[in-house]
N, C-alpha and C positions, 0 to 999 in steps of 0.2 A: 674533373674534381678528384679523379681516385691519384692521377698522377700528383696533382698540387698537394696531395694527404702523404703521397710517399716522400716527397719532398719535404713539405712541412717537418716527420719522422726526421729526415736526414739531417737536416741542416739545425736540429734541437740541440747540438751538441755546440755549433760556434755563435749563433745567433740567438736574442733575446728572443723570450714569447713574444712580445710590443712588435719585436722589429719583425718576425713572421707573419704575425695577424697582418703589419700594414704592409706587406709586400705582397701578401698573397690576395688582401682586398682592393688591392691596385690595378692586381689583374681580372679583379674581379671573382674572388673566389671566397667564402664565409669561412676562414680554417676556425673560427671560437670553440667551434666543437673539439677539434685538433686537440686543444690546449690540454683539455683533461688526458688524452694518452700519452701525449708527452711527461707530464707532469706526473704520471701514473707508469712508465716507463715503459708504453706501447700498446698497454692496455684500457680500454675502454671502461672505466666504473658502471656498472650497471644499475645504483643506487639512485643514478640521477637522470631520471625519466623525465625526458622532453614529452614524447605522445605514449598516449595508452588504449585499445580500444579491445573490445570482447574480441572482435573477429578481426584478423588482416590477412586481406588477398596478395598473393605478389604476385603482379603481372595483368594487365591493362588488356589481355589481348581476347580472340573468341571465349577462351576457357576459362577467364577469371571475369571477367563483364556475364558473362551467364552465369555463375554459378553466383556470385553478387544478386544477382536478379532473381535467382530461383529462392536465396534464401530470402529475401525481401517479401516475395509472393507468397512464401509461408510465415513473415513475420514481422509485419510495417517498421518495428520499433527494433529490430535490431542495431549496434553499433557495430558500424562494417566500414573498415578502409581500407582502399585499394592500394599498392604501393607502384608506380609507372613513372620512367622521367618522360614517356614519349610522350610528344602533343598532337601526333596522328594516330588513329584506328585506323586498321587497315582490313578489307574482305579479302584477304590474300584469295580464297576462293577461284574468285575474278579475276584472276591475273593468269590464269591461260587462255580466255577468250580474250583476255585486252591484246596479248600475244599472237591471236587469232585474228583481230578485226572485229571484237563482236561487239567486244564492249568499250566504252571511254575509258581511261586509267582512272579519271577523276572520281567516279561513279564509285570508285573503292575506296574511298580515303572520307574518313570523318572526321573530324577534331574530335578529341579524348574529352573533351569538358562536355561535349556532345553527347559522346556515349557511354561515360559513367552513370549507373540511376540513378536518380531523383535522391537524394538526403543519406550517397556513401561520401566518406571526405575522403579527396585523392591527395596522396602523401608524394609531390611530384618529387623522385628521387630514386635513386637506384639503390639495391641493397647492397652492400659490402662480403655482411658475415653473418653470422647462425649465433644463436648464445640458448638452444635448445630448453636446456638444464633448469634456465631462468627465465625463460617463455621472453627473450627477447631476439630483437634484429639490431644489428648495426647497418647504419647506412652509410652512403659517402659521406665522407666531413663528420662519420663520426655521432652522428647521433645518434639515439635510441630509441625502440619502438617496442614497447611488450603489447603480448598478446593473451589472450586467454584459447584462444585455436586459430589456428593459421593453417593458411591455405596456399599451396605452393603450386604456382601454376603461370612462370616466365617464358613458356615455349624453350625453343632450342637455338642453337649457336651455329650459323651457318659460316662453315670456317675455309673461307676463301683464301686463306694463305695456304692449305693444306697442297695446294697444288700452284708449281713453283711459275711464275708467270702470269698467272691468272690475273692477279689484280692489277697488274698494269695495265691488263689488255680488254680490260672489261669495258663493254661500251662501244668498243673500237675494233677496227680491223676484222670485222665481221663476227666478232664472239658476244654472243650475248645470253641472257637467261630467265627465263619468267618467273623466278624467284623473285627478282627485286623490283617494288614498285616501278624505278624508271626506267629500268631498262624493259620491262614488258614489251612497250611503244615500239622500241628499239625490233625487238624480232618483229614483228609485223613490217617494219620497214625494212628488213634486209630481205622477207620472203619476199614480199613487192619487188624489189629490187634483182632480186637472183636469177637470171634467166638461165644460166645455164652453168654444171657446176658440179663441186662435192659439197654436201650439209652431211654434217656429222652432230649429232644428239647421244647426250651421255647420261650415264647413271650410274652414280656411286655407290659404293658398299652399302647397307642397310646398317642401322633404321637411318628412316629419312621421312620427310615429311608429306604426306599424299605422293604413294610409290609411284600411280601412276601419274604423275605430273610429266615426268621426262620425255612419257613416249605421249601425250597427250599433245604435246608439242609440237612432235614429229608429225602425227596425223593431219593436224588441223592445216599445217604447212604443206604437207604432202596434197592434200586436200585442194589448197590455196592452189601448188602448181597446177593440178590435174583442171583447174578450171581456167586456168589462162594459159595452158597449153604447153607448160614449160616443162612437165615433170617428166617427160622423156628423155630431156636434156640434163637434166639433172640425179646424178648418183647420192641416194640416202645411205647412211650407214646409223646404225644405232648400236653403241657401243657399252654396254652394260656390264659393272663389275658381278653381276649374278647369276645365274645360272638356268633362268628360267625368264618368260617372258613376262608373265605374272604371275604373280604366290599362289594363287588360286584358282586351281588347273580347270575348272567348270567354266573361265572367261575365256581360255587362251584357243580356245576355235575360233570364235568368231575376231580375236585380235587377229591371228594367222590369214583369215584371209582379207585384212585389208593389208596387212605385212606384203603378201602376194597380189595384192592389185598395185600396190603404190612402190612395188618392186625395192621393199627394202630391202639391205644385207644386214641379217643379225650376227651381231660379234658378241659372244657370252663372255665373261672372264674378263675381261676388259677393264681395267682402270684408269684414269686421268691423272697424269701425276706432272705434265709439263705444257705451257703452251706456249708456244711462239705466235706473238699476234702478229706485227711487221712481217715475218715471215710466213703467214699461216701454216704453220704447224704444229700438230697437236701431239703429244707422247704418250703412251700408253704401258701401264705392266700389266702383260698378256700372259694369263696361267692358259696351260694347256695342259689337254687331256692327262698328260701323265705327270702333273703336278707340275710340270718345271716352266719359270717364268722368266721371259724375254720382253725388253722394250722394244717396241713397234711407232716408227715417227707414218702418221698419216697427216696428208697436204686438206687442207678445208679452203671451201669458200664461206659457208657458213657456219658455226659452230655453236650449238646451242648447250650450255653448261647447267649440271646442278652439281653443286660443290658437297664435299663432305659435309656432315652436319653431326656435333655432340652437343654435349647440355652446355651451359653455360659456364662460364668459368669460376663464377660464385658458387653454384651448385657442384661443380664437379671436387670442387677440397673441402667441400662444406662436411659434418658429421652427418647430412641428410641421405650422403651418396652412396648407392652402391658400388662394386669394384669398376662398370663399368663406365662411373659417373654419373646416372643418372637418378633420380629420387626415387629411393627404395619404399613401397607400397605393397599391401595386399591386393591383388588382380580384382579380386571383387569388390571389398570395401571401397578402396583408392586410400585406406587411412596407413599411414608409418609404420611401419615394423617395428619401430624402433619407440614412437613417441607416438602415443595414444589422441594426441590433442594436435596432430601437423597430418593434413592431407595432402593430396598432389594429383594434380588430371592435366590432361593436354599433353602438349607435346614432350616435356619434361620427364614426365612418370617411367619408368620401366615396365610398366605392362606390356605384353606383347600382342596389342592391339597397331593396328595402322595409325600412322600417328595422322587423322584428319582433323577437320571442323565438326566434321557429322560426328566424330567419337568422341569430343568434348560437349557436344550438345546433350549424348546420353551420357556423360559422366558427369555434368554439372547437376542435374537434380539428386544422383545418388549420394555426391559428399554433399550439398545440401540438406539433403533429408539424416544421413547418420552423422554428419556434425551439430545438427539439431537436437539428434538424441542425443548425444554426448552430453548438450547443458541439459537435458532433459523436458527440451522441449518437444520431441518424437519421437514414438512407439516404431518396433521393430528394426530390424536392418535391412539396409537396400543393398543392391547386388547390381553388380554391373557385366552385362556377358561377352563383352569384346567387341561389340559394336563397332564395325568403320563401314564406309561408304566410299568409294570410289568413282564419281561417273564420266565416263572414260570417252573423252569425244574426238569418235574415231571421224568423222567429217563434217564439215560445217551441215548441221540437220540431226544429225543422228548420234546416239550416244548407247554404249554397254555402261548397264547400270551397276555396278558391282557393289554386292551388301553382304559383309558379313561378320561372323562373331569369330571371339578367338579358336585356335584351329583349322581358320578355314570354312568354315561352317555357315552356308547358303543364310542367309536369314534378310530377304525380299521384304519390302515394306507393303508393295503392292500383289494382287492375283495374279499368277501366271496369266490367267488370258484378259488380264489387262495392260499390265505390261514385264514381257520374262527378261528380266534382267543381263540374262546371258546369249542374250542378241541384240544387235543395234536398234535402237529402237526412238522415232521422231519425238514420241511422249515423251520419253526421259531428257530429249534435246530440252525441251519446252520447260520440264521440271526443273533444269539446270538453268536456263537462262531467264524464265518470267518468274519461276516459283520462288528458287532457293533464296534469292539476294533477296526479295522481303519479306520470307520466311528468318532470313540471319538476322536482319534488321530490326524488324520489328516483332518476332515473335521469339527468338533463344534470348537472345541480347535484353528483353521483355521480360524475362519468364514467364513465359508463354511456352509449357512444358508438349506442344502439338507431338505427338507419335514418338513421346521423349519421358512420360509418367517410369518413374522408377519400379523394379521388382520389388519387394519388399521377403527377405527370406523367412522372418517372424515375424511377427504380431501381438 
């Protein structure tokens, strides 16, 4: 749609409005909206409002489906639209044990008309542009959307072109990634598959989304060989552009010694910047100790990727962005710097929280509760303290449970001597595989605010 609107633009200068509309609804495309930026010389009139609603979500995904849901549970009668062209919901969650063998891929995936709540209207479309000033959105093709507060919460741009090769070879030639729904499948059948060999697992610059994803992958894999016998034949490398094994130096014992059971080589400094699938070989720019940086080509049999990730490319020239593209927010509130009335949580925001599931779960009731007081339907301000979760499954049974607020900052949901986070631990296996998925399901996605009740800083 966005390409057939550049088009449309283009071709304004030799061809009739008639003859645009009917070439582009041949191919199937509504340009009528079109018309008016043509006609208006690129610009969009804002006067003439297709939809209008108190509140609009952008983005269909954990972060805006809960926070949809939280404000509902405080307020049956609100008018709330969500804005998503997608027509699946996805428990990305799930998709290092589908990677694993643990779980079905299917198990993750919902229809979106599923799991929008009961009486939000989904505006199936993708955004275009920002019109702040005028509390509107442009969409694709051009239409318009005001709001009275908006809620920005699209997740992030996983940019597979950032590294050269990659996308040809994805799915193929043994590179695969449990970022994407179908390729998940895909790594559990090459671990099967791999008797004997080089597996290289990577991880890019930061932020990224659930840090520990990359090496989560490696374990379960490493795991998988150690039980059919193959992982002595097999050389692991985990190749990380960071410089530590995780953020959060109270996890990284009990990482270390399964690093040293499952005989990995850690390569710190390390980035992906080429791959050769047909050939398997992977490229890397390697900083070294005294800053200076060299490409390094390592040979793979299997090569498990996570690709750079920045905001999306609406958000990132949008007037919502910070310099580094991403939507500028106060760390506590989660509400705009800039515009009193436009929030942002999930993966999108600039906070420098982890960007999980678990830290949109505690950030959906807090821009619920103070975009509530905003219309002046709720007393005080809620506070949000950095919340992420990480649970880190270092072998099929066992998991380090990693909980914390910004900083770094230990913050356990359970008693140490029930279960300590910072050792593996069968419970937190249990919690990640029976609990969480219909904990997401049915209780955030719900608002159903369980171990999720906001702070409130005044009253």
């Amino acid at each position: 749609m966005r390409s057939t609107t550049m088009w449309a633009l283009a071709e304004a200068r030799s061809k009739s409005l008639p003859e645009i509309v009917a070439v582009a609804q041949k191919a199937g495309y509504d340009m009528k909206g079109v018309v008016r930026r043509i006609i208006n010389q690129g610009r969009t009139p804002l006067d003439d409002v297709e939809v209008a609603h108190a509140i609009v979500i952008i983005g269909g995904g954990a972060a805006g489906i809960a926070t949809a849901a939280s404000l509902l549970a405080r307020d049956p009668e609100l008018d709330i639209a969500i804005i998503d062209p997608a027509d699946v919901h996805y428990y990305q969650p799930g998709w290092t044990l589908v990677g694993g063998g643990v779980f079905d891929a299917a198990t993750t995936a919902h229809t979106m008309a599923a799991t929008i709540p009961r009486g939000v209207h989904w505006i199936k479309a993708a955004v275009a542009a920002f019109e702040p000033e005028r509390n509107a959105l442009i969409l694709d093709g051009c239409r318009v959307v005001k709001y009275q507060q908006l809620v920005v919460c699209p997740g992030l741009k996983l940019d597979w072109h950032a590294i050269e090769g990659l996308s040809d070879t994805l799915g193929r030639n043994g590179v695969t990634s449990n970022y994407l729904y179908h390729l998940a499948p895909y790594t559990w059948k090459l671990v099967n598959e791999l008797g004997r060999g080089r597996a290289i697992f990577t991880q890019p610059p930061m932020p990224i989304k659930c840090a520990g994803a990359p090496q989560k992958a490696m374990y379960l894999s490493a795991d998988q060989w150690k039980r059919n016998g193959a992982l002595e034949h097999i050389d692991i490398e985990f190749c990380s552009a960071g410089a530590a094994l995780f953020g959060v130096a109270d996890y990284v014992p009990a990482l270390m010694e399964y690093v040293q059971n499952y005989g990995i080589q850690l390569s710190f400094g390390n980035t992906l910047v080429r791959v050769d699938g047909p050939g398997k070989i992977a490229t890397f720019r390697c900083t070294g100790a005294n800053g200076v940086e060299q490409l390094v080509e390592r040979p793979f049999d299997l090569l498990h990727v996570v690709p750079p990730q920045v905001a999306p490319d609406f958000i990132r020239v949008s007037p919502l962005a910070d310099a580094a593209g991403w939507v500028n927010v106060d760390q506590a509130t989660l509400r705009h710097k800039n515009w009193p009335n436009i929030y942002a949580l999930g993966d999108v925001a600039n906070t420098p929280n982890a960007k999980t599931a678990a830290a949109a779960r505690k950030q959906a009731p807090v821009v619920a509760h103070n975009l509530l007081a905003a219309m002046g339907k709720a007393e005080g301000s809620a506070q949000y303290d950095g919340y992420g979760s990480c649970p880190l499954t270092v072998e099929r049974g066992k998991i380090v449970l990693a909980e914390f607020t910004y900083g770094g900052k230990l913050a356990p949901s359970f008693p140490r001597w029930l279960l300590d986070g910072t050792r593996p631990s069968r419970l937190a296996w249990l919690l990640k595989e029976r609990i969480l998925p219909p904990l997401y399901w049915k209780g955030m996605l719900k608002g159903r605010e369980w171990l999720a009740k906001p702070e409130l800083a005044d009253q």
